[in-house]
N, C-alpha and C positions, 0 to 999 in steps of 0.2 A: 504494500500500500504506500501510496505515495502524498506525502502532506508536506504544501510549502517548497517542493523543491527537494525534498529530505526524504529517505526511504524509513521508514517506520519498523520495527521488529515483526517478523512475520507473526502474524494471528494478535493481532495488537492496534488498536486505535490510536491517532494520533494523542489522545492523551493518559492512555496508559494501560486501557482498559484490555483486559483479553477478550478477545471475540474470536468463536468458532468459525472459519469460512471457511474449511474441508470440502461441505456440499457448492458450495457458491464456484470453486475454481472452471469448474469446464460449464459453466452456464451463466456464467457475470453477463457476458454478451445475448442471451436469450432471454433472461430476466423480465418479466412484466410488472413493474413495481407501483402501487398505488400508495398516497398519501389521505390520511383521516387526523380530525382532532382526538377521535374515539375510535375504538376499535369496536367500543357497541354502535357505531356510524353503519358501518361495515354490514351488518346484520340483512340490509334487506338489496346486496350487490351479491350478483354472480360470483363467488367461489373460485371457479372455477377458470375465469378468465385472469386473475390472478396469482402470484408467486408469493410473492413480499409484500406485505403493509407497513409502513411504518408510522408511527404514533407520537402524540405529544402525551396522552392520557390510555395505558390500556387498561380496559376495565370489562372486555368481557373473554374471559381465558377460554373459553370452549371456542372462538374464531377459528373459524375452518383454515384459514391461511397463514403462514407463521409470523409474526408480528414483533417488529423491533421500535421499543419505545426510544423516543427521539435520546431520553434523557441516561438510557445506555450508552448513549454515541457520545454524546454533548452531557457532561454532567451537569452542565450549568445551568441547563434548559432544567432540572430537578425541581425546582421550586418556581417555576413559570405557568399561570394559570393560562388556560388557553382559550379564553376571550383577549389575553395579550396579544395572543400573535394572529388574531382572525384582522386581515385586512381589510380597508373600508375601502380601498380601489373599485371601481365596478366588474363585476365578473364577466365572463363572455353573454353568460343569458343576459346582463343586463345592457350587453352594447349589443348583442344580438339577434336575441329572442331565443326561444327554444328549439336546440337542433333536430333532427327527426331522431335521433339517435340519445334522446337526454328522454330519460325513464318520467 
């Protein structure tokens, strides 16, 4: 892994943390990775069209898809409530209406 320019200790996060990525190595590039404030968000999407979710909040552990809370990566994000990081930019529905493909 590479962070800043600087190669990192293999199975290791830039800041220190161990992380398992044995399964991740021959499929980094096929990866379908989806972003939730919640991992109870998660609940009423396809499964299946997914790999990796990752989280600022996990709180429902039976998710069908394996789930990395932001604040594993980033310790610091630990005690960040997450109406902090919901942006007030407008979203694509709101510059663009609903795409046929938005549930």
């Amino acid at each position: 892994m590479a962070s800043g320019g600087r190669q990192s200790p293999e199975g290791a996060t830039p800041s220190g943390l161990p992380v398992d990525v044995r399964w991740l190595r021959n499929r980094w590039h096929q990866l379908r990775i989806t972003f939730a404030l919640h991992s109870s968000d998660f609940r009423d999407r396809p499964a299946h069209d997914w790999d990796l979710l990752i989280v600022l909040d996990h709180d429902w552990p039976p998710c069908p898809v394996k789930v990395i809370p932001l604040s594993d990566i980033l310790p610091e994000t630990s005690d960040v409530q997450p109406t902090a990081w919901v942006s007030t930019e407008p979203t694509r529905t709101d510059l663009y209406g609903r795409m046929p493909w938005d549930r």
